[in-house]
N, C-alpha and C positions, 0 to 999 in steps of 0.2 A: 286796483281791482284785478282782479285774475279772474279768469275766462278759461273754461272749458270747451271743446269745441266736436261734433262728432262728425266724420269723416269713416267711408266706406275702404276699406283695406282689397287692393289691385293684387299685389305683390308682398312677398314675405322672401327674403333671402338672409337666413340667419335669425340674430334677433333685432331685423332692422323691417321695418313694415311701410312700403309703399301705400299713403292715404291717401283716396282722393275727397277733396275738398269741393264739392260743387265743380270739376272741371279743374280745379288747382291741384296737382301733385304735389303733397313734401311725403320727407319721410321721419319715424318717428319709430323711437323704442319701444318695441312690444314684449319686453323679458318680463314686464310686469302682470302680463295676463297670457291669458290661453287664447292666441287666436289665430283663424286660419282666414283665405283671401274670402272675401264677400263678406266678412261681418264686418258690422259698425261700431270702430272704436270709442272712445270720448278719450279725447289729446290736449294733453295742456305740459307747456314748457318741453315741449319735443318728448313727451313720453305718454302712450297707451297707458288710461290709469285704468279703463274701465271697457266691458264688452257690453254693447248695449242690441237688444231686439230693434230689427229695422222699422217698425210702427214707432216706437218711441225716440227715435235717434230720426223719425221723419217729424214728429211732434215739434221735438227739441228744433229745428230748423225752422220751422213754422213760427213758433213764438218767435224767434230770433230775429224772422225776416218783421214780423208784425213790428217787434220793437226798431228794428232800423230804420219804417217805413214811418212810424211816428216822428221819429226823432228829426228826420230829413225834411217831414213837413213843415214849411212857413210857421213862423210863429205870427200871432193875433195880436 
């Protein structure tokens, strides 16, 4: 399965874009899109595929934590 992930862009030097992740820094190719520091990218395999508005890229997190929070629950 492949997993897309969005993460808030800190730093831009080149075409290399500082994300942060909930508090985790990586960094990721952003030659793919148009984007400047404070937008929220969507990252998958070290590459910016996508510019996402920050209501939906807080959505997309939201499900994310729901499903982890399932998953981690005790099974019946």
């Amino acid at each position: 399965m492949c997993l897309a992930v969005p993460g808030r862009i800190v730093r831009i030097e080149g075409d290399t874009g500082e994300i942060d992740f909930g508090g985790v820094i990586r960094k990721a190719n952003i030659s793919m899109v148009e984007a400047k520091v404070g937008d929220w990218a969507v990252v998958h395999a070290g590459f910016a595929i996508e510019i996402m508005d920050e209501e939906e890229a807080r959505d997309t997190l939201r499900l994310w934590n729901e499903v982890l929070k399932s998953e981690s629950a005790p099974s019946r």
